[in-house]
Steps between C-alpha positions, in 0.01 A plus 500: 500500500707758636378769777554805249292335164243375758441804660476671121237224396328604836454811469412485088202280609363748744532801248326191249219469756421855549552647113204655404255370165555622143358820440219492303472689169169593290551691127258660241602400127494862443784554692757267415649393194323292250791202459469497902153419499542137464786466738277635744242266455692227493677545833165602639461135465688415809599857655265734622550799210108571419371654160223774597214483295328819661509566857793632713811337694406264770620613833867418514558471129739680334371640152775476195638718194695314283664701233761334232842697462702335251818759496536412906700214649329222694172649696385730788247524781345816661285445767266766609247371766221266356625570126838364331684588180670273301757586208637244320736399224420120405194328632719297713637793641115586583448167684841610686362769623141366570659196747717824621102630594319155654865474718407833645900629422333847363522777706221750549619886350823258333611403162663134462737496162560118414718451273625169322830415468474261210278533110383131554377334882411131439489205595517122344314264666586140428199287414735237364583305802166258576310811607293701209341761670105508405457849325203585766815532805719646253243771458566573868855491475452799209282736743814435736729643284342753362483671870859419536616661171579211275440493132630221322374134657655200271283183504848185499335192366763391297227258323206547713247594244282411212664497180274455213577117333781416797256316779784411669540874625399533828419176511494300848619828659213740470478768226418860423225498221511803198199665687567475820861697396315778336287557824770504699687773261174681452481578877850538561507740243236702708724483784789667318687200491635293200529148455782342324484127402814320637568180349785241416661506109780236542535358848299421809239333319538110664161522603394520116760288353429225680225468297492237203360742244836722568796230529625577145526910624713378805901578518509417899283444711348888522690642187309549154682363227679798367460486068236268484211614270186432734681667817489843284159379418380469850664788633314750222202345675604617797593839435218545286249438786637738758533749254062458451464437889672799680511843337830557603727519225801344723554137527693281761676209305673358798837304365659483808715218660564261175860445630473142326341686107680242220592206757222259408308438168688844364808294524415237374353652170755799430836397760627725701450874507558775762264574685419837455475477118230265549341745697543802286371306211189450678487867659425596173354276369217585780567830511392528146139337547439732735559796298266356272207520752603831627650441836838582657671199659685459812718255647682406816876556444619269720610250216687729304708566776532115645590352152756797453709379807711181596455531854080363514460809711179682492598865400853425491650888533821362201241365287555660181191449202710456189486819275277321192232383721472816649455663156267196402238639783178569359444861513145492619601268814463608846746338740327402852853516739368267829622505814419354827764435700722774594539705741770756387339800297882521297366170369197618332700763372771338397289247288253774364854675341549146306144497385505892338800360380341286212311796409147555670367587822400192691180438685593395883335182627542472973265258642247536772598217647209238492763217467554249624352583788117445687481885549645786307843500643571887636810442580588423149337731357620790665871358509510444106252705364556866678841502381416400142219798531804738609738380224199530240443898651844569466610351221136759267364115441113569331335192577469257792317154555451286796438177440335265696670115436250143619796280469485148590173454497328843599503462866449860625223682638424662201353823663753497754736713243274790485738637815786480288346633186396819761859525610622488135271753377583761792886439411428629133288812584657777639805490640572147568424519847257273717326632754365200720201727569439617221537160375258310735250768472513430102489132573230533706278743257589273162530135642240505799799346726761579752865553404627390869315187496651428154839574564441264788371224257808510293731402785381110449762551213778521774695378648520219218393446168125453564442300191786270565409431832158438392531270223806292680410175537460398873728128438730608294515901640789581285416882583466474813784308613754712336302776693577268842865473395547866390643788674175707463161530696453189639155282425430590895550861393259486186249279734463797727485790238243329301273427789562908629416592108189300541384653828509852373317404190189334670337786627509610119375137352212665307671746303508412147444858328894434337567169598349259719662541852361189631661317207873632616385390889473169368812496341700598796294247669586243266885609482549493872370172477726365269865651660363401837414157435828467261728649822326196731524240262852570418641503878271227615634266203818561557483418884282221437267622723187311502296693720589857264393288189205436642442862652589625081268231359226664714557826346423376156114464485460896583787543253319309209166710597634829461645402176170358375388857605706653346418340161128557585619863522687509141194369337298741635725786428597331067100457402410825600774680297599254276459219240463177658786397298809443686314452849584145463935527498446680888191254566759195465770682684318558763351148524822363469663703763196331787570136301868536630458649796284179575773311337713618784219461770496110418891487419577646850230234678625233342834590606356535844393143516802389403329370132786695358822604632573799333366720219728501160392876407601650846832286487562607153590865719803348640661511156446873449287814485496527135252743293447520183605779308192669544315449822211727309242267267306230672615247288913562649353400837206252467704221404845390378364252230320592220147740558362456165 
């Protein structure tokens, strides 16, 4: 770590330490608005914002008048001693302004104007991937972004609910049931935020596919047979229970990423079409249904774009959508333009110019960057995100989402991303600028946690890819020995920022208001475990130095113990948020990653003893630090046979 971020991490944990509590707030249903009422009672679940029955303010509480204005823009705050005056324009803009009051960021004798920048703040929030988030925590997440100012959250399950005469739905994978769905929009709705089902129409739907019952609706492996009778059949299932679920009137059909739509079964039955024909003809086909139930779809774009080029390239800036499809576009679609990785706000405007250039304003999709990481990942988000917040501002863009990806087997700390969702939310209220103050106080008020000691948490995703190194496999270690033979930080290097990340977090070990802290200790833990023992192994193999092998071998048992931990840990932290289903893919990572690490252990004493006079996996190294294309998923660097 350098001198300058240390001493900024330093100093951010002693402003943490010494921030004062929320304020507390008390309120008469006299004096506020009547659509409020519930809000408040809700949040008064977890924050201290008491209704008054009779009786005055408690000393230190700070009485409110909450007042709707629906010609102003955004909300404001007047704070007059013990008594506070809310004016607001959308009842998210009210919780704005009430997590505004609990952070204390009201002056007394001031007004605070805050003013969104954007129609629509939301966030999608992928219970796709293994992990489907029990209703109960996502009830939790709502009251969180209520005081933050979002008002859209979009439930991604791709098929991970109940679908009336489909049992395969959800099934093996945990499922969202009719009821519990209409809860959750029922109090999300009090919280001024809408829910929008986000689903998957034509691809990403392996996990359902796979199933007997739908082999005749397969063209790949995740593609829907495009033209096929029952696929139109099951999909006016679909649409047809989100539209009786959620209240909202928009829908989320997904469509993204078919790159391969018409190169299996399609082919077979109909020979070869382009591409994007096959896709239009199922746009509106889709499209259609929904209009029948009353909803507006959306889509990602991405695939309009991809099969419109020659180049493969994401977003290619020459890719050119030929003129019919463009005029074949449904004209109650929404377009959902995502973008994650770049940096250069031209970019974002660039592409946002080729979007209003088929005819509609797009909806803008950045990531809080959950993936693929252990720990929201600020360095990613700000880098990529920020800039895509500035284009968006720039550019008069009306709505803005933030989604929140699991891939590969939802891995994250799922609370962890609250920080980023904070950071996101302050860059689309008033002028786009972050305050780190203002910020941590926020944090603080809203997510019972400290922004310093989070920001400190995220550096076990540096200096390497903290999910390669993790799931690298400790014979093989094709991660890590390109890392050894690479021009970057060395495994040394990563050893001793790992172990400095975990000695700042342990004081902090039992935080787990947004994120378990302790959790991320063990990972650094664990991860300077892994480079350390794979720096050893590698120089002591290579010199054939017996008495290093041995000194390596004894590092393993503590190794294997902190990993077992550290699985202890993710079970603890998946059943109390979410379905069981899914545990089991990091349960037999993680007992696979102790099983080779004893591998090694008996592979490095039998070498010892001369039983064996070499080891084939660490020779294989002599031929090359090869990776695979992506060093990413678990299954590029658990084994070079077959997984499954």
């Amino acid at each position: 770590m350098k001198l300058t971020s240390m001493l900024v991490v330093v100093l951010l944990l002693v402003f943490a330490q010494t921030a004062p509590a929320a304020t507390r707030l008390c309120w008469r249903a006299e004096s506020v608005s009547p659509d409020i009422r519930p809000m408040l009672r809700s949040l008064g679940e977890e924050y201290p914002i008491r209704e008054m029955q009779n009786g005055a303010p408690r000393d230190g509480e700070v009485s409110l008048q909450v007042e709707q204005d629906a010609g102003m823009a955004g909300c404001s705050v007047r704070l007059n001693g013990d008594k506070a005056v809310i004016r607001y324009a959308k009842l998210s803009h009210a919780g704005r302004a009430l997590g505004t009051l609990l952070a204390g960021l009201a002056q007394d004798g001031a007004t605070i104007k805050d003013r969104p920048a954007f129609s629509t703040l939301g966030i999608v929030l992928d219970c796709g991937h293994n992990a489907t988030v029990r209703p109960d925590h996502f009830r939790k997440w709502l009251r969180r972004l209520a005081l933050l100012g979002y008002d859209v959250a979009m439930v991604y399950t791709e098929a991970g609910y109940q679908l009336p005469g489909e049992p395969c739905f959800g099934y093996m994978r945990g499922n969202y049931k009719p009821d519990d769905l209409k809860a959750l929009d029922q109090y999300a709705a009090q919280l001024g935020i809408e829910m929008i089902g986000s689903i998957q129409a034509l691809g990403h739907l392996e996990q359902l596919l796979k199933w007997t019952p739908y082999a005749s609706l397969r063209d790949t492996e995740h593609v829907l047979l495009v033209g096929e009778p029952r696929t139109y059949e099951l999909i006016e299932k679909m649409v047809a229970h989100w539209a009786g679920v959620f209240r909202s009137r928009r829908f989320h059909l997904g469509m993204d990423e078919t790159y391969d739509l018409g190169r299996g079964r399609y082919l077979d039955r109909n020979g070869y079409r382009r591409g994007l024909d096959i896709y239009s003809e199922h746009l509106k086909r889709v499209a259609a249904i929904c209009e029948r139930h009353g909803l507006r779809p959306m889509i990602w774009s991405d695939v309009l774009f991809k099969l419109a080029n020659v180049s493969g390239n994401h977003y290619d800036k020459n890719s050119k959508i030929p003129s019919e499809i463009v005029a074949a576009l449904p004209k109650n679609l929404d377009l959902v333009y995502w973008d994650y990785y770049k940096a250069d706000k031209k970019h974002y405007i660039d592409r946002i110019s080729s979007h209003r250039a088929l005819g509609s304003e797009p909806v803008m999709a950045s990531g809080v960057w959950s993936w693929p990481n252990f720990w929201h990942n600020w360095n990613n988000t700000e880098k990529f995100a920020s800039p895509c917040v500035d284009a968006c501002r720039e550019a008069g863009l009306k709505e803005m989402l933030f989604t929140l990806w699991s891939d590969d087997g939802a891995f994250w700390e799922l609370d962890s991303s609250f920080a980023g969702l904070a950071y996101a939310a302050e860059k689309c209220f008033g002028d786009g600028t972050v305050a780190e103050e203002k910020l941590a106080k926020r944090f603080r008020a809203v997510c019972f946690s400290d922004l310093a000691v989070h920001r400190t948490a995220s550096k076990i995703n540096e200096p390497l890819q903290s999910c390669s190194v993790m799931w690298d496999d400790p014979l093989l270690a094709m991660y890590l020995r390109k890392v050894a033979r690479g021009k970057g930080p060395t495994l040394r290097d990563a050893e001793k920022h790992y172990l400095e990340v975990a000695r700042a977090l342990e004081p902090h070990r039992n935080d787990r208001a947004a994120g378990d802290v302790g959790h991320a200790w063990l990972v650094a833990r664990v991860q300077a475990a892994k480079v350390g023992i794979a720096a050893r192994l590698f120089d002591a193999y290579a010199a054939k130095d017996t008495r290093a092998l041995a000194a390596v071998r004894d590092e393993i048992p503590p190794a294997v113990a902190l990993i077992e931990k550290l699985a202890q840990s993710f079970r603890t932290l998946w059943l109390a948020r979410c379905e069981p289903f899914g545990l089991e893919v990091l349960q037999i990572r993680f007992a696979g990653q102790a099983a080779r690490y004893r591998e090694l252990a008996q592979r490095l004493g039998e070498l010892i003893d001369g039983k064996n006079a070499a080891i084939a996996e660490l020779d294989e190294g002599a031929k090359g630090a090869y990776t695979p294309s992506s060093t990413l998923p678990y299954r590029s660097l658990a084994t070079g046979s077959r997984i499954f």
